[in-house]
C-alpha positions as CSV (number, residue, x, y, z in Angstrom):
1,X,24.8,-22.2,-44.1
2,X,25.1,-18.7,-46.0
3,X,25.3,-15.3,-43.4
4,X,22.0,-14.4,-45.8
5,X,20.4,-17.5,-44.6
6,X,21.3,-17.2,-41.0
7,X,20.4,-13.8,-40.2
8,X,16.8,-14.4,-41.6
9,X,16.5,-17.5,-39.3
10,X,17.6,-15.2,-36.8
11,X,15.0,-12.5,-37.3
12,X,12.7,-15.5,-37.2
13,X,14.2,-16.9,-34.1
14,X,13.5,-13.3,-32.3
15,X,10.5,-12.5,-33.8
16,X,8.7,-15.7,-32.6
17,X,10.3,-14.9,-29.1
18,X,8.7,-11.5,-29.3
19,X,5.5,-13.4,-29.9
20,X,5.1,-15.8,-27.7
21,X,6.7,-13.4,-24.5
22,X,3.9,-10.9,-25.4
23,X,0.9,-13.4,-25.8
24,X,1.8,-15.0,-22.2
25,X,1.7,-11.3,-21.0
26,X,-1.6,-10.3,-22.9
27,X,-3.1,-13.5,-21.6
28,X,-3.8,-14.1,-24.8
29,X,-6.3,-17.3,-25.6
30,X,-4.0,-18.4,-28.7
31,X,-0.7,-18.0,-26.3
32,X,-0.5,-22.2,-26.8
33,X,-1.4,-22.3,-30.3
34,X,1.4,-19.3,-30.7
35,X,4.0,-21.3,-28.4
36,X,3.1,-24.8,-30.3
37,X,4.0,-23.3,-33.7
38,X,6.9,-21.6,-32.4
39,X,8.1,-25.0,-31.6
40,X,7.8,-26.8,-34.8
41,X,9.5,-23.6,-36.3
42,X,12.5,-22.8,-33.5
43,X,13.0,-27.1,-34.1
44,X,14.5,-26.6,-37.5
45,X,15.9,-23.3,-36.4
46,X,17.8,-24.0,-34.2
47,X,19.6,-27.2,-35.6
48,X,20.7,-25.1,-38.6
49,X,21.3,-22.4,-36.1
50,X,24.1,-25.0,-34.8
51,X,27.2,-24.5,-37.2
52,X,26.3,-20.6,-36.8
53,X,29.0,-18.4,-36.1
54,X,30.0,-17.5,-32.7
55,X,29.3,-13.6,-33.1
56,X,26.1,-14.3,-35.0
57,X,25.2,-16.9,-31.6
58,X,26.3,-13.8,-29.4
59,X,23.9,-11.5,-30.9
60,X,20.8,-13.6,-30.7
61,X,21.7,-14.3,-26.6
62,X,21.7,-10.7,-26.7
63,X,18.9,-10.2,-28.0
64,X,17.1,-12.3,-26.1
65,X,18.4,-10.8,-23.1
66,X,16.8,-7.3,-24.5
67,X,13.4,-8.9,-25.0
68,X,13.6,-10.6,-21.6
69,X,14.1,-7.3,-20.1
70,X,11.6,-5.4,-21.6
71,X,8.5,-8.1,-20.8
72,X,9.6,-8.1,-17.3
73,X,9.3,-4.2,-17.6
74,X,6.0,-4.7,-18.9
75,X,4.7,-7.1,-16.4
76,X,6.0,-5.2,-13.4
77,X,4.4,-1.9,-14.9
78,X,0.9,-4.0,-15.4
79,X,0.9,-5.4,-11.8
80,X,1.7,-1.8,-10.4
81,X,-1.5,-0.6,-12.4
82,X,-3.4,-3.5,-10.9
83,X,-2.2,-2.8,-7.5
84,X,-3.3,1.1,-8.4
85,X,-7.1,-0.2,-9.5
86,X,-7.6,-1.7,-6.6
87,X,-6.3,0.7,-4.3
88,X,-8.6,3.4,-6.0
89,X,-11.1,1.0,-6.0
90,X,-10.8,0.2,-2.5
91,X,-13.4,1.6,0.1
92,X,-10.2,3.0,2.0
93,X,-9.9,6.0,-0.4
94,X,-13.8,6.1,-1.8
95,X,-15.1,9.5,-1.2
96,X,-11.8,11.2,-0.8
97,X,-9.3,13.2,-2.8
98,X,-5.5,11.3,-2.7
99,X,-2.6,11.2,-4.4
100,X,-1.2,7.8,-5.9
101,X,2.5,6.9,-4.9
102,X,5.2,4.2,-5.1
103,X,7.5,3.2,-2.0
104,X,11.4,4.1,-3.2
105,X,13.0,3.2,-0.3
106,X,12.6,2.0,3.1
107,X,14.7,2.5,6.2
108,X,14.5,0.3,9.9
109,X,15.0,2.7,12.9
110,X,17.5,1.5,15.6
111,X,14.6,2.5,18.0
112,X,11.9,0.3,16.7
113,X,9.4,0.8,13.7
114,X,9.9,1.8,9.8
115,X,10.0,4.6,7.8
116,X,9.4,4.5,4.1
117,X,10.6,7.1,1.1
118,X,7.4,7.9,-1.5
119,X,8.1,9.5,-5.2
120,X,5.9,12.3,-4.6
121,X,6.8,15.9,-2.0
122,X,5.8,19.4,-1.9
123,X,6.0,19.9,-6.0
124,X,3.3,17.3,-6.1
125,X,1.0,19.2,-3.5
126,X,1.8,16.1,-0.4
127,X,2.3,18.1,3.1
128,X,3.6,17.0,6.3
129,X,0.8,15.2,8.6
130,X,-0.8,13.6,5.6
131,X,-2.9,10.2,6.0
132,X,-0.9,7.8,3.8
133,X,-2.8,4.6,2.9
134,X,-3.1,0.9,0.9
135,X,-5.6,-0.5,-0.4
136,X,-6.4,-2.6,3.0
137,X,-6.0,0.0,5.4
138,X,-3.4,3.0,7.4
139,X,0.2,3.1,6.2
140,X,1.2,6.1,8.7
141,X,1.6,9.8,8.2
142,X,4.0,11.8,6.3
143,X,7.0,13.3,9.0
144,X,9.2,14.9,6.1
145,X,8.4,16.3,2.7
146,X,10.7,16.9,-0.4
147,X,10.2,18.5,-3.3
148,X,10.1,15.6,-5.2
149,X,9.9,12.9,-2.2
150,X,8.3,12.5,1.1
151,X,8.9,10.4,4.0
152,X,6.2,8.3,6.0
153,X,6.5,7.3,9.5
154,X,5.0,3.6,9.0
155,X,2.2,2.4,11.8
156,X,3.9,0.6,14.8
157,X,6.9,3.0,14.9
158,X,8.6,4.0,18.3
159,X,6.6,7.0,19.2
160,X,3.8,6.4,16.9
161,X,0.2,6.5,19.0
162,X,-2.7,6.8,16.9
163,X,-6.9,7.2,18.5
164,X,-9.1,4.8,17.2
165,X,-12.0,3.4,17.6
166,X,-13.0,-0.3,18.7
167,X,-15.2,-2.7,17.1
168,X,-19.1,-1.5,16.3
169,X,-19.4,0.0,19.7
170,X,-16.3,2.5,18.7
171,X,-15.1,2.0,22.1
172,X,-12.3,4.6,22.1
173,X,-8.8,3.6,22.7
174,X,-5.0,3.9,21.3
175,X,-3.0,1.5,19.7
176,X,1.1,1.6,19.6
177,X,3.9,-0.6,19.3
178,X,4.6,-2.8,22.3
179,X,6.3,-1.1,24.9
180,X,9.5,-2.4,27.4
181,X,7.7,-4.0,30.3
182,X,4.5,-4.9,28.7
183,X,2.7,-7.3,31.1
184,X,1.8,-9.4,27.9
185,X,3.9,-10.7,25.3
186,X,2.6,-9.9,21.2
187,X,3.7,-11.7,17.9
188,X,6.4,-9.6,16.1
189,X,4.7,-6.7,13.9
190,X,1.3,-6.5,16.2
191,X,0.1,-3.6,17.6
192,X,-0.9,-2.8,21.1
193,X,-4.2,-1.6,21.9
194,X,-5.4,0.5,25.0
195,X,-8.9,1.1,25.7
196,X,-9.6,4.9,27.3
197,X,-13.5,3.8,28.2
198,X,-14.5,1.2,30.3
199,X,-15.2,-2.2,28.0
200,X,-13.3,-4.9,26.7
201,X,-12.4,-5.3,22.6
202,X,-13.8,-8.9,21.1
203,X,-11.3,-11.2,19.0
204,X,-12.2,-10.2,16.0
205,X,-12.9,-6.5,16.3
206,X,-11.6,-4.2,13.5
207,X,-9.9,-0.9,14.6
208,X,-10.8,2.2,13.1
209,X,-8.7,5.7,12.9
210,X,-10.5,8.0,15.3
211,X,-9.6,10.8,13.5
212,X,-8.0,14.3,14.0
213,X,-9.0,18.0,13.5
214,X,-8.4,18.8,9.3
215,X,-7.7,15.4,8.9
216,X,-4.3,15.8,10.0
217,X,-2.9,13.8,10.9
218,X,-4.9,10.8,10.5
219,X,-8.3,11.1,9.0
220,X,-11.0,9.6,9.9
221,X,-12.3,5.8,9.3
222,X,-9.1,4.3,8.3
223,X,-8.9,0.5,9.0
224,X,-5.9,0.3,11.1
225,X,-6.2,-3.6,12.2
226,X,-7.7,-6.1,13.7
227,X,-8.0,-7.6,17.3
228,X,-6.5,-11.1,17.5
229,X,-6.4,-11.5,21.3
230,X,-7.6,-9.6,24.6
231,X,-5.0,-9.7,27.8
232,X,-6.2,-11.8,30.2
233,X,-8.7,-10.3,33.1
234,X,-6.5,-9.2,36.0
235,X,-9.0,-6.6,37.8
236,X,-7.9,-3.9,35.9
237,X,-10.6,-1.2,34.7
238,X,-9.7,-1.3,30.7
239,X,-8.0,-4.3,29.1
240,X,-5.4,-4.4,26.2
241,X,-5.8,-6.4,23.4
242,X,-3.3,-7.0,20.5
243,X,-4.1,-6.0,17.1
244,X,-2.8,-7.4,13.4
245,X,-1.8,-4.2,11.1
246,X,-4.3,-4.3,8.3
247,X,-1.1,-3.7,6.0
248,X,2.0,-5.4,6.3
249,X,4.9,-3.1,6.7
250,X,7.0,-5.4,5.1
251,X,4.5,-5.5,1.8
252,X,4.1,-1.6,1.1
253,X,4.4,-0.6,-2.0
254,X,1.9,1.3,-4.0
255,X,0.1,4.0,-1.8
256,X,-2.0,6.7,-1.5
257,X,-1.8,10.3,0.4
258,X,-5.0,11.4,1.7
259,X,-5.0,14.8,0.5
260,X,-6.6,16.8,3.7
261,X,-10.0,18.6,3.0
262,X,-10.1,21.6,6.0
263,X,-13.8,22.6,6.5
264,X,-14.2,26.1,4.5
265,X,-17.5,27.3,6.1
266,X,-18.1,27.4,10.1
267,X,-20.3,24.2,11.5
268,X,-23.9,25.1,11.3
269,X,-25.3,25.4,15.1
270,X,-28.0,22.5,16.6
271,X,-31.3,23.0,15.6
272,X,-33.4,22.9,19.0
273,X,-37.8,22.6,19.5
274,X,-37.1,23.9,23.0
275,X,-38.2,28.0,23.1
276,X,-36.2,28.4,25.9
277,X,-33.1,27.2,24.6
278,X,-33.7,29.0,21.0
279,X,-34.1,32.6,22.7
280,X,-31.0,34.6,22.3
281,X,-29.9,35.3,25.8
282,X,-27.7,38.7,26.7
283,X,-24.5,38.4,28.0
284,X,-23.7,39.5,31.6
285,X,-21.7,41.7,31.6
């Protein structure tokens, strides 16, 4: 066959690749139709693409490879903007003013627990004590910032303690990583929860950040887990219960950083019907 007459069935060749790579990706309702023709075309094609030269064979491979690349570009970039809809969608950030990020890297302490490497520091306004969250619930709180990175100290790390609240009575309690000596054994990756008042968490009870002062550094509200077993009674005033991590540590990818919203105007006082109480009183002196 004449070069002429090859490189045009080449062009063909990569163009029909083109097309039916980007119709799969679209989701495109003629993506068979497309692939069907493509096959009664690449049939021919490739037979008299069979006595072709072993350059001209090197440069379609190649160019194959290119387009190959690029849709796996594209699809990773469209499942990242998925995973950013829903975590802006989620009700874990509604109401509240964040900061979209991307996990770059992720490091396993020798002590227990994970820390994670975001794309956004100090140039992008994130500051130390930050709430960092997915779309299902707490990631941790930013320990370092950057300028242009930050790094979060992931939920179940040695040293990590976080207040929450407990099912729909928001009993209060604490949940950390299982300690040395823990009376009860816990699946790899749980959480263990301590209750501070009297009362005992129900299987199936979702834990809540109790929040801090500023917001910092957890706000308030976060979904943190949920119970999946209560220690056995053994007399003791409070029991423990574990708790699955709403997000898996080993799954954390796109993020947010609860940007913290400090209260600008002093808390109005108690309004009160009882004269007695309303009266301003002197101070002794």
């Amino acid at each position: 066959m004449p070069s002429t007459a090859r490189r045009r069935l080449l062009v063909v060749l990569a163009s029909l690749t083109v097309a039916v790579m980007l119709s799969d990706l679209a989701g495109w309702a003629v993506a068979d139709g497309v692939r069907r023709a493509g096959g009664l075309v690449l049939g021919p094609v490739q037979r008299a693409l069979s006595g072709a030269q072993p350059d001209e064979l090197a440069a379609v491979e190649s160019e194959n490879v290119r387009l190959r690349t690029l849709v796996a570009d594209q699809q990773r970039r469209a499942a990242d903007l998925g995973r950013l809809d829903e975590l802006l969608g989620s009700a874990t950030t509604a109401g509240r003013t964040v900061l979209a990020a991307r996990v770059v890297a992720t490091d396993l302490s020798p002590l227990g627990g994970r820390t994670v490497t975001l794309d956004v520091g100090s140039r992008d306004g994130v500051r130390a004590d930050s709430t960092v969250v997915s779309a299902d619930g707490l990631v941790g709180r930013v320990v370092a910032v950057a300028p242009w990175t930050s790094d979060v100290q992931v939920l179940g790390s040695a040293g990590s303690v976080v207040a929450v609240r407990v099912g729909p009575a928001g009993t209060l309690g604490t949940v950390r990583s299982p300690v040395a000596g823990d009376a009860e054994s816990r699946p790899r990756g749980s959480l263990r929860l301590s209750t501070i008042a009297p009362g005992t968490a129900v299987v199936g009870d979702v834990v809540r950040t109790l929040g801090s002062v500023d917001e910092t550094p957890y706000a308030a509200g976060i979904v943190v887990g949920t119970v999946t077993a209560v220690d056995p009674d053994r007399g003791q005033l409070t029991r423990g219960a574990t708790v699955r991590p709403a997000t898996d540590p080993d799954a954390i990818d796109v993020v947010a950083v609860i940007v913290p919203s400090p209260r600008s105007a002093p808390r109005s006082a108690a309004a009160t019907t009882r004269t007695s109480l309303s009266r301003p009183t002197a101070a002794r002196r």
